[in-house]
C-alpha positions in Angstrom: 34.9 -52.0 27.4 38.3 -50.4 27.3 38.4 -47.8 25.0 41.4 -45.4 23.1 42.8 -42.0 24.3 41.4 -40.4 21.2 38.1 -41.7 22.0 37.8 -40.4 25.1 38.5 -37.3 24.2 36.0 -36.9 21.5 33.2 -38.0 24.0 34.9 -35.5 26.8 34.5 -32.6 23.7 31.1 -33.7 22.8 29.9 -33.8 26.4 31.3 -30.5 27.2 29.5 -29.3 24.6 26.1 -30.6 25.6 26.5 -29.1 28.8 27.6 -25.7 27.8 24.7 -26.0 25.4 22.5 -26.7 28.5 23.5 -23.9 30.5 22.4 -21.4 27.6 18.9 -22.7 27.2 18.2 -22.5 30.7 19.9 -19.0 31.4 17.9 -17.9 28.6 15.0 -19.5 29.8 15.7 -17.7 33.5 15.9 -14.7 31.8 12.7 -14.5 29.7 11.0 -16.3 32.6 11.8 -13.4 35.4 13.2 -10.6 33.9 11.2 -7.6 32.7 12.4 -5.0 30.1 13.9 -1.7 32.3 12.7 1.7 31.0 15.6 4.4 32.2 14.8 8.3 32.6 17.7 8.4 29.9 15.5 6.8 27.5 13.1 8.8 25.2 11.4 5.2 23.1 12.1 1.8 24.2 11.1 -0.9 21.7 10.4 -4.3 23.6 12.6 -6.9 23.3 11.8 -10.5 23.1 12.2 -11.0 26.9 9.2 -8.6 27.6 6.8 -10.3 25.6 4.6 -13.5 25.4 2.4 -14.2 23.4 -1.4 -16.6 23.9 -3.7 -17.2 20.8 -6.9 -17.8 22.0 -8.9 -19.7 19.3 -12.1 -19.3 20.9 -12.4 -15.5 22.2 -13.5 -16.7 25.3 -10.8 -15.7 28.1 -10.8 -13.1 30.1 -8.1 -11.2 31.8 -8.7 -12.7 35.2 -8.6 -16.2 33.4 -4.7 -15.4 32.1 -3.5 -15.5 35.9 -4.4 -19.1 36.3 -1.5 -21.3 36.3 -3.0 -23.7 33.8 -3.8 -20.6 31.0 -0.7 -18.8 31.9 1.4 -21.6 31.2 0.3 -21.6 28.1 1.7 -18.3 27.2 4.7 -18.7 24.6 8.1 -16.8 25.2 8.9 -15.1 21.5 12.4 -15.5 20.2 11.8 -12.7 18.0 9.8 -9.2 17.6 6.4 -10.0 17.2 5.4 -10.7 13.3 1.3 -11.4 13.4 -0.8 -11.4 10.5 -4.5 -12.2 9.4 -5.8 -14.8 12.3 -9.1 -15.2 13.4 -8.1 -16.3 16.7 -7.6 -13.4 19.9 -4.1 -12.7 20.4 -3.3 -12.2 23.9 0.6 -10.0 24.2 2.0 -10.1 28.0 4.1 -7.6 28.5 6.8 -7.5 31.3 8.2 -4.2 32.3 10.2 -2.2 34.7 10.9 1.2 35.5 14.5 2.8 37.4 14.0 4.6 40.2 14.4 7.9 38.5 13.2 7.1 35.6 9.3 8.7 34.9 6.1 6.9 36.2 3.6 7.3 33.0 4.9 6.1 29.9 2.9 5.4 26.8 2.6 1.8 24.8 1.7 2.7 21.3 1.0 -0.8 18.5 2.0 0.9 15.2 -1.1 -0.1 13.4 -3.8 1.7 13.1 -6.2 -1.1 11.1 -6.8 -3.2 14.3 -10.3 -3.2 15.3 -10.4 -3.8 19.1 -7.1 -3.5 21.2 -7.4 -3.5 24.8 -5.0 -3.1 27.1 -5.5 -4.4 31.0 -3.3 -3.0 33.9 -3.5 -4.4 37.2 -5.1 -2.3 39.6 -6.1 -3.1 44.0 -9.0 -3.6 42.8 -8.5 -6.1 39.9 -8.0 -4.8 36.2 -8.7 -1.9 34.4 -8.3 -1.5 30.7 -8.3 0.9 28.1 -9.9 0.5 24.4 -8.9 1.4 21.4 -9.3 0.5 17.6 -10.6 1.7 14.1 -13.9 0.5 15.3 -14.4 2.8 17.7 -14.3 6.9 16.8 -11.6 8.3 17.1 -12.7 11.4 18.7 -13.0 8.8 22.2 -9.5 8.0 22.2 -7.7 9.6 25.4 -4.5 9.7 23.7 -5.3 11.2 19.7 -2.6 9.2 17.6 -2.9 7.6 14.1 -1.9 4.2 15.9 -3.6 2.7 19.0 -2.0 4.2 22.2 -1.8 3.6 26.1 -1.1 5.1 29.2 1.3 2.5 31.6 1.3 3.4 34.9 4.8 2.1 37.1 3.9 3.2 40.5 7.2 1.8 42.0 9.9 0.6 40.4 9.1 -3.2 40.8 8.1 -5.6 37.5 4.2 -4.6 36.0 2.7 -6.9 33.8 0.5 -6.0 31.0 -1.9 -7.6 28.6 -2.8 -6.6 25.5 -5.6 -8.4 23.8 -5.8 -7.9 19.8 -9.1 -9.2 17.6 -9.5 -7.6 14.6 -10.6 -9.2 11.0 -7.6 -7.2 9.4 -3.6 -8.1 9.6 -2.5 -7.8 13.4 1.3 -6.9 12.1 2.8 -4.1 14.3 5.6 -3.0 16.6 5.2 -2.5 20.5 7.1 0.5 21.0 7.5 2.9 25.0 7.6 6.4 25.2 7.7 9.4 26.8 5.3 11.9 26.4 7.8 14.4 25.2 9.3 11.7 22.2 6.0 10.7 21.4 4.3 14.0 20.3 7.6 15.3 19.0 7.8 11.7 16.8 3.9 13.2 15.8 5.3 16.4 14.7 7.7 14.9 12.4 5.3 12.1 11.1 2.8 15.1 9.9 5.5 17.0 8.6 6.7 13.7 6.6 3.0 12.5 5.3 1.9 16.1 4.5 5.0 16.4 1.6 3.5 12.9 0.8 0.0 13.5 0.2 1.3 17.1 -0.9 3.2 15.6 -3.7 0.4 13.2 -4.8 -2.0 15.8 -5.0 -0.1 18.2 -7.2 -0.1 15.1 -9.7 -3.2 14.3 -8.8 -4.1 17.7 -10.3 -1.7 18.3 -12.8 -3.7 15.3 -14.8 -6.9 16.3 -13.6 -6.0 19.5 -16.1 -4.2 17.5 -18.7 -6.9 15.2 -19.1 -9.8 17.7 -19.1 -7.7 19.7 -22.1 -6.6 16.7 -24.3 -9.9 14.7 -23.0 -7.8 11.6 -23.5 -9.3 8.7 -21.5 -6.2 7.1 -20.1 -5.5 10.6 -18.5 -8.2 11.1 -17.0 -7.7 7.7 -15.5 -4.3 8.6 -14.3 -6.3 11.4 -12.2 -8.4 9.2 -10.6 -5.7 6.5 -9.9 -3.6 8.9 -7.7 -6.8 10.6 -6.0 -7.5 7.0 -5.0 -3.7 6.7 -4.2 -4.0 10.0 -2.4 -6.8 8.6 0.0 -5.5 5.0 0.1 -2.1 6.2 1.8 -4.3 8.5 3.8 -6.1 5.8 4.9 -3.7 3.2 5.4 -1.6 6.1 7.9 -5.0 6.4 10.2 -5.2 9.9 9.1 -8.5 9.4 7.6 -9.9 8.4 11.3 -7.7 10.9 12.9 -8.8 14.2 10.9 -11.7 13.5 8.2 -14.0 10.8 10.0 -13.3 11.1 13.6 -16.7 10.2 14.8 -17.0 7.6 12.0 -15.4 4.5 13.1 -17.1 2.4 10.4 -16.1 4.8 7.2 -12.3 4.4 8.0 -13.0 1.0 8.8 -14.0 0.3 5.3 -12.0 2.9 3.3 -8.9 1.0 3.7 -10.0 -2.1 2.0 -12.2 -0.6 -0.5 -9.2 2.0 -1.1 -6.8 -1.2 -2.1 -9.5 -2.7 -4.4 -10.4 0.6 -6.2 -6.4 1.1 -6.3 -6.3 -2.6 -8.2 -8.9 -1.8 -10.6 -7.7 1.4 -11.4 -4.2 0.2 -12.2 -4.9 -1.8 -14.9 -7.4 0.1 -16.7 -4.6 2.8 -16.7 -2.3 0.8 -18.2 -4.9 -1.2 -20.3 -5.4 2.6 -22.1 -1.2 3.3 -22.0 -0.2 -0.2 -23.1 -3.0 -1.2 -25.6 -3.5 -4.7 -23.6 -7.3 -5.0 -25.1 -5.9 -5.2 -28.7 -2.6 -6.9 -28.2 -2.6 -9.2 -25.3 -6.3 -10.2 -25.5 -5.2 -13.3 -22.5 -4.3 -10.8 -20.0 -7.0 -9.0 -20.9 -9.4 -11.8 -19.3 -6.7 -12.2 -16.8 -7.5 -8.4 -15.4 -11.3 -9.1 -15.6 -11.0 -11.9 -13.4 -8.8 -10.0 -10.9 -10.7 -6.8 -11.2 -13.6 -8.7 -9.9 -11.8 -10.9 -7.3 -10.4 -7.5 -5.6 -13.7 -5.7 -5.8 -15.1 -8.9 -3.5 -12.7 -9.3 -1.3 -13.8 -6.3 0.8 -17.3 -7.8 0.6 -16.1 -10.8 2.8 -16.0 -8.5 6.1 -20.1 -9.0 5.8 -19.9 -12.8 6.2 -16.4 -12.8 9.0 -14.0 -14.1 6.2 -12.0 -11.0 5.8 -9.3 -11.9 8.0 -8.8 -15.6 6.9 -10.0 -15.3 2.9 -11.0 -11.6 1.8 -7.5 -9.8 3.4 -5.0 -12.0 1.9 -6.6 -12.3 -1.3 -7.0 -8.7 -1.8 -3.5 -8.5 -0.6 -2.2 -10.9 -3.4 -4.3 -9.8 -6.4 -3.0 -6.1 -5.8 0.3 -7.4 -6.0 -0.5 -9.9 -9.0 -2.0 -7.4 -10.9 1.2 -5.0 -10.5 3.7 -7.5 -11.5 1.4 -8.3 -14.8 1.5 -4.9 -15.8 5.2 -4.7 -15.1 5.8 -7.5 -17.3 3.9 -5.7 -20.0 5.7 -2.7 -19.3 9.1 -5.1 -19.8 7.5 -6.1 -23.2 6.4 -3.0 -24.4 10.1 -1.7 -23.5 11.6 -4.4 -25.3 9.5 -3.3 -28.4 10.8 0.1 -27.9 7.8 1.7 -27.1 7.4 5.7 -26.3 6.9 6.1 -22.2 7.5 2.0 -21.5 10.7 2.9 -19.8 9.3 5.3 -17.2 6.2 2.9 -16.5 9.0 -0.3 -16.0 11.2 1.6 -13.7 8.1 2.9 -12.1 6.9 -1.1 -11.4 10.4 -1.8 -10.4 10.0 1.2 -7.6 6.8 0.1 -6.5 7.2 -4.1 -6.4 9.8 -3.7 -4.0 7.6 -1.5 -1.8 4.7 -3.2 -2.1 6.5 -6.4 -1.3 7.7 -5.1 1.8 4.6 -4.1 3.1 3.1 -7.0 2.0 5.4 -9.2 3.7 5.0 -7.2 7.4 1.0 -7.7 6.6 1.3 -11.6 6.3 3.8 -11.4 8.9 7.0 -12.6 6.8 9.1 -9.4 8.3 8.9 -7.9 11.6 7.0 -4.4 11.6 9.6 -1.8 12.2 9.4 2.6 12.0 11.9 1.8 8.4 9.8 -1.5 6.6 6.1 0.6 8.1 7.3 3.5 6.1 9.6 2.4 3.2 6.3 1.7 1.0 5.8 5.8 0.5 8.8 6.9 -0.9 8.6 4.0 -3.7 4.5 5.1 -4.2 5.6 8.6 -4.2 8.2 8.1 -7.1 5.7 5.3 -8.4 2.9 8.0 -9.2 5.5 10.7 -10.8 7.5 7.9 -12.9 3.6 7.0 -14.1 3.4 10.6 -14.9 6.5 10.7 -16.8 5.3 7.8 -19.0 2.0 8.7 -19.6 3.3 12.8 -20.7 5.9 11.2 -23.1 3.1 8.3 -24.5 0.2 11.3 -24.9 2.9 13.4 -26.6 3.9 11.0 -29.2 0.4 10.0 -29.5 0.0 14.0 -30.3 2.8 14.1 -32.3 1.1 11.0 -34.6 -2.4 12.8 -34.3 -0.9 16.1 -35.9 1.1 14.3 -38.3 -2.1 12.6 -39.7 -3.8 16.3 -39.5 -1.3 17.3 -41.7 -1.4 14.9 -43.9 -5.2 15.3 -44.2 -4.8 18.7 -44.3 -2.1 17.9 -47.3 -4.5 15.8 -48.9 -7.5 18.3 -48.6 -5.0 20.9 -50.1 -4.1 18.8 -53.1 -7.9 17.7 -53.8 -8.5 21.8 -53.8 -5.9 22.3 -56.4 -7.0 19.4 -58.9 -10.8 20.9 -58.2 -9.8 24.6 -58.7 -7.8 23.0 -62.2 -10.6 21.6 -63.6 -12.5 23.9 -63.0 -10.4 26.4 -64.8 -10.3 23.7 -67.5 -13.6 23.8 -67.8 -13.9 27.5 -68.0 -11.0 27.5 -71.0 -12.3 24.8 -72.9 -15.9 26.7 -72.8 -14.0 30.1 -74.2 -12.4 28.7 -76.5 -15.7 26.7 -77.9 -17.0 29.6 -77.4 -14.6 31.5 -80.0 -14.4 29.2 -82.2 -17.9 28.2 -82.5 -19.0 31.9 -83.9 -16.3 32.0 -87.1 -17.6 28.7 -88.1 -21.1 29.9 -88.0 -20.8 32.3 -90.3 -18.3 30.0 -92.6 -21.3 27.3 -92.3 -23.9 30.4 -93.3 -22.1 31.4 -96.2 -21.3 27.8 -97.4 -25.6 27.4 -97.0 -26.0 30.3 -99.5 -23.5 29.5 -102.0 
């Protein structure tokens, strides 16, 4: 059929265009296919880039390393188009990793997986006489680790400058979320150095609250202070925990304590945070609903970490204690919002306190679910809004336990006013008394004798 200039051209454009389109997918698909990530003697870190890794969820835990060189399995291995974002699974996650080394460039480098919740993480190298591996994971001690790091980390060996291949198998019944990140030696302990230097002003800073209300609650003995002290010692050890520093330094040869801590560490964290502001806010008396709202979390965050008995942690217990932390934090904040609205003492620092700490704990909660790529700034951008969480909590809780002072010594005084005034009308009648009785007194002797003489007359 004959057909117009015009239209020609429009299906000469549109053409073009699915051929251009065509070349990209398969250069990029040549790329991630056969090129390997290239670690240079200039580099200090390397963070892997979507070519150098693939990813294989095996649903039944049942392959081996050997079994990921068959054609059939490693076909199956997908090509990310992004930095891997993994989350609670209850499947293996099998990470190929594709790298190459310059010719100057150092032979020993060091994989580290910035989490430090995974249970078992394995990494195989290839070897002449098959593949070795090394272990790692909270639930093994710490104290066997070749390599003592908070997170999991890995000699790689490049004997040559050729393309190595890696796997790294991840099962674990907590959130897989992390970064794969190459180092040198040299950049890796100095990045430790300035991590410990970091977290100790952390936990430094929490503990100084944590015993500044320690103090102010044993000398006003007000219940919601005392609270406050054992809300940030639990905050003190849950960020403790949640950094691996508990593994690395107080439980090294206890695999199974830091296991736990972390999740129990979240749920006492929940609880805690609404009985404090239950006490600060009044929510008992006045919003009797959310009251029965708390209860019901309170309990549903104190089971959660009861699921890793029955193997549910990671598909039913983790994101549930995940989302009740968060639910229970935004209900409090909305109290906060109404309390602040009513002009209530202290309600301002506890809203801009929940207003610090919803957008943290919404960025790590995100990385957790795997919503946003694990990265050194969204890992660590939870502690500074915790940090200024706890002190802003402090703020609100001085100002509310002052003006609850304040109103305690104003009643005193009116007692004491009261007391003051009874004293007065006693001490008056009393000297009433006494007059009356005098002058009775006087007056009653006269009159005898008028009323003796008037007898004898």
């Amino acid at each position: 059929m004959p057909f117009s200039g015009g239209d020609y051209m429009v299906t000469n454009r549109g053409l073009r265009h699915a051929l251009i389109q065509l070349f990209v997918a398969v250069a990029a698909l040549c790329h991630s296919g056969s090129e390997a990530g290239e670690l240079s003697a200039a580099q200090t870190k390397y963070t892997t880039e979507v070519a150098d890794v693939a990813i294989l969820k095996d649903s039944t835990g049942s392959l081996a390393v050997e079994d990921l060189e068959r054609p059939n399995v490693a076909a199956q291995f997908v090509q990310l188009n992004r930095p891997p974002q993994l989350s609670y699974s209850k499947d293996v996650v099998w990470l190929r990793l594709r790298l190459q080394r310059q010719v100057d460039a150092p032979q020993t480098w060091f994989l580290e997986w910035s989490n430090p919740f995974i249970n078992d993480l394995r990494l195989y190298s290839r070897a002449a006489s098959g593949f070795t591996f090394a272990q790692a994971g909270d639930q093994f001690a710490f104290a066997d680790r070749a390599l003592k790091f908070r997170f999991p980390v890995f000699a790689l060996e490049f004997p040559d400058s050729g393309m190595q291949t890696f796997y790294l198998r991840l099962d674990s019944d907590s959130s897989l979320a992390g970064e794969l990140v190459v180092w040198q030696l040299d950049a890796l302990h100095d990045k430790a150095q300035q991590e410990l230097f970091y977290f100790g002003a952390v936990l430094g800073t929490i503990l100084m609250s944590c015993l500044i209300s320690l103090i102010h609650g044993l000398h006003t003995r007000e219940r919601k202070v005392l609270l406050l002290a054992l809300l940030t010692f639990n905050t003190l050890w849950m960020v403790a925990s949640g950094l691996g520093l508990v593994a690395q330094f107080l439980a090294p040869a206890m695999p199974i304590f830091a296991d736990l801590s972390v999740p129990w560490s979240l749920a006492c964290n929940t609880v805690l945070v609404g009985l404090v502001f239950g006490r600060a806010l009044n929510i008992g008396a006045d919003f009797p609903r959310m009251s029965r709202f708390f209860k019901l979390a309170y309990c549903l965050a104190l089971a959660a970490p009861c699921t890793r008995w029955i193997n549910m942690y990671n598909v039913w217990g983790g994101p549930m204690l995940q989302i009740v932390s968060l639910m229970v934090v935004l209900s409090t904040g909305w109290l906060c919002w109404v309390r602040w609205r009513s002009q209530a003492l202290g309600a301002g620092y506890f809203l801009a306190a929940h207003v610090v700490v919803i957008g943290s704990m919404l960025m790590g909660r995100l990385i957790l679910i795997g919503w946003v790529a694990a990265t050194p700034f969204t890992q660590l951008s939870w502690l500074p809004g915790l940090t200024i969480y706890i002190f802003l909590v402090h703020a609100g809780i001085f100002v509310d336990s002052q003006s609850v002072k304040r109103e305690r010594d104003a009643a005193l005084a009116e007692i004491k006013t009261a007391r003051e005034v009874l004293e007065s009308e006693r001490k008056l009648r009393e000297e009433q008394t006494v007059y009356f009785s005098f002058v009775a007194h006087e007056l009653r002797s006269p009159l005898a004798a008028i009323l003796t003489g008037a007898k004898n007359l």
